[in-house]
C-alpha positions in Angstrom: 126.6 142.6 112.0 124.0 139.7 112.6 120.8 139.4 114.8 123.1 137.8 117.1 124.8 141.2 117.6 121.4 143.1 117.7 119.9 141.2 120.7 123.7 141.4 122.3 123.0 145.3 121.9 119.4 145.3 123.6 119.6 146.2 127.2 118.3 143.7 130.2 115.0 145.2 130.5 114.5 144.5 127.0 114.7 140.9 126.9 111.5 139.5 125.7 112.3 141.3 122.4 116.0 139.4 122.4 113.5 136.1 122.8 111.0 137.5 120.0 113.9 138.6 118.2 115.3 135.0 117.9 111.8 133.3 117.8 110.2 135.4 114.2 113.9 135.2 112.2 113.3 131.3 112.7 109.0 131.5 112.3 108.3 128.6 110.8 104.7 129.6 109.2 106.5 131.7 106.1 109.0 131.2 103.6 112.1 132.0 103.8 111.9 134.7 101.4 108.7 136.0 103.2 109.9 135.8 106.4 113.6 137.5 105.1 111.7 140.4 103.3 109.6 140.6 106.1 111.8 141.2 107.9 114.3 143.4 105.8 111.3 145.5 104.7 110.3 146.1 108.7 113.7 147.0 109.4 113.9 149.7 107.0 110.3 150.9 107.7 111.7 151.3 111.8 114.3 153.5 110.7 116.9 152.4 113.1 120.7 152.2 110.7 121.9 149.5 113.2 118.7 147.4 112.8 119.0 148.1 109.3 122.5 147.0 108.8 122.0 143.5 110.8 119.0 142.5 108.9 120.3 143.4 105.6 123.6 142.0 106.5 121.3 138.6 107.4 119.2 138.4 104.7 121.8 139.1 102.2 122.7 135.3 102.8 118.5 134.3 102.5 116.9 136.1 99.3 118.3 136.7 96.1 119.1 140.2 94.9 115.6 140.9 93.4 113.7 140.2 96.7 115.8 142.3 98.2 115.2 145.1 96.1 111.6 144.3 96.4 111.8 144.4 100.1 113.4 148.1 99.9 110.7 149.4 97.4 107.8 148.0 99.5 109.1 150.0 102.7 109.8 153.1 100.2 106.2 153.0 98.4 105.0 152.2 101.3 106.1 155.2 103.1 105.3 157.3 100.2 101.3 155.6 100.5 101.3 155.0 104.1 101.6 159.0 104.7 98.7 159.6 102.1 96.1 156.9 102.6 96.2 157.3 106.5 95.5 160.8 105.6 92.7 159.9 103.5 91.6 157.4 106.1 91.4 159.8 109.0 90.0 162.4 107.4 86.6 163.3 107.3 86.0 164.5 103.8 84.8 162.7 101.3 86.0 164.8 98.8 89.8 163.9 98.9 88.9 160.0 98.6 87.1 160.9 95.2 90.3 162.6 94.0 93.1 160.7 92.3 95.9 160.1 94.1 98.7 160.9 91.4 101.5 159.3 93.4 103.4 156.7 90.8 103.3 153.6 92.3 104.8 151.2 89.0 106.4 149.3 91.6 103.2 147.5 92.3 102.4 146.2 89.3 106.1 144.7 88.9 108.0 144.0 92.1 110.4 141.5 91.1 108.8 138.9 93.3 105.8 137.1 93.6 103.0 139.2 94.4 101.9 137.7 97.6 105.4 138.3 99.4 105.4 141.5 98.1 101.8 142.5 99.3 102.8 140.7 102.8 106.3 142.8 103.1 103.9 145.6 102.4 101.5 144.7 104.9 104.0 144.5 107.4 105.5 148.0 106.3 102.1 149.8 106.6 101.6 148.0 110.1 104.4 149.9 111.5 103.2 153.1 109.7 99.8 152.6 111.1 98.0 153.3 107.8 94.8 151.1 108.6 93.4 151.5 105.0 96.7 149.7 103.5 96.4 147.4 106.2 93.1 146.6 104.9 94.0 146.7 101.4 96.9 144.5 102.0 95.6 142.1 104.1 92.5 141.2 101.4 95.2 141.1 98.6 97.3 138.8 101.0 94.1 136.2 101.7 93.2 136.3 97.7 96.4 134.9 97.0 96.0 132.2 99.2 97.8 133.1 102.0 96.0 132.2 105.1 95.9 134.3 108.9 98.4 132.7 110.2 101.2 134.2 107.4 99.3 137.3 108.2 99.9 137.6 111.7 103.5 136.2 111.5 103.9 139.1 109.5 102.5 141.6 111.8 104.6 140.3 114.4 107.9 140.2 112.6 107.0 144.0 112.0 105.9 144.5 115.8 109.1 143.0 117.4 111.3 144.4 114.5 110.0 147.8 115.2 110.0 147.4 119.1 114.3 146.7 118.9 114.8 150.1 116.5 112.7 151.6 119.1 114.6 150.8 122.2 118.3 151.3 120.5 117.1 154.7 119.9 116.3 155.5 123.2 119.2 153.5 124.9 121.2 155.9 122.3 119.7 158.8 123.2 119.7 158.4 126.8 123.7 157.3 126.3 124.7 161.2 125.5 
């Protein structure tokens, strides 16, 4: 399964995401090993097994087997800390941010990548999640190492259109029964 086959499985009233689809897997303002755990990470973060499958399929062929691995840990810490800071974010007391969090995050310290894609796949995990204090976080560890807005927003909308194509094959799927 490729992207090819995902946009051939989008229905007609879903072709500006075929067009998105094609235009982030070739962005030009990431590496390809941001742009591929980007991508992998935001696939796995949207839940969707036949997004999933395509994009792990593709970037099998783009990042080594470490940044892949990275890519799945940032959308499963992610999900894990996503839940838990939004929580923390949205409520009211300040009692709970004063409490530590004792979630193990090791992965962070250690992701088998450089630091910068990892934060970014992150980023673009937590944008789908809608945790805005990751996003924050993030997005200021992002910037510190050097990345600049552009690789920011690529990011975001790698995640956005990603997201956007699980959405609609699991509506077209559930509407199919």
């Amino acid at each position: 399964m490729t992207i090819e086959t995902l946009k051939d499985r989008l229905p007609d009233y879903a072709r500006d995401l075929k067009l998105n689809l094609s235009s982030v897997a070739s962005e030009p303002g990431l590496t390809e090993q941001q742009r591929w755990g980007t991508l992998l990470a935001s696939a796995i973060a949207s839940r969707n097994a036949t997004v999933i499958t395509a994009i792990h399929q593709e970037a099998s062929r783009h990042l080594t087997p470490e940044a892949i691995s990275a890519a799945k840990t940032a959308a499963a810490v992610m999900a894990m800390n996503n839940i838990y800071y939004r929580f923390l974010h949205l409520v009211s007391e300040p009692d709970y941010r004063a409490m530590p969090a004792r979630l193990r995050m090791n992965a962070l310290a250690k992701p088998g990548v450089d630091k910068a894609d990892f934060e970014l796949w992150s980023l673009a995990v937590s944008s789908i999640n809608g945790c805005g204090m990751c996003l924050e976080a993030h997005e200021h560890e992002v910037r510190k190492a050097g990345l600049g807005i552009p690789a920011v927003q690529n990011a975001v909308r790698i995640a956005a259109v990603i997201h956007a194509v699980a959405v609609t094959l699991d509506a077209e799927a559930a509407l199919a029964v």
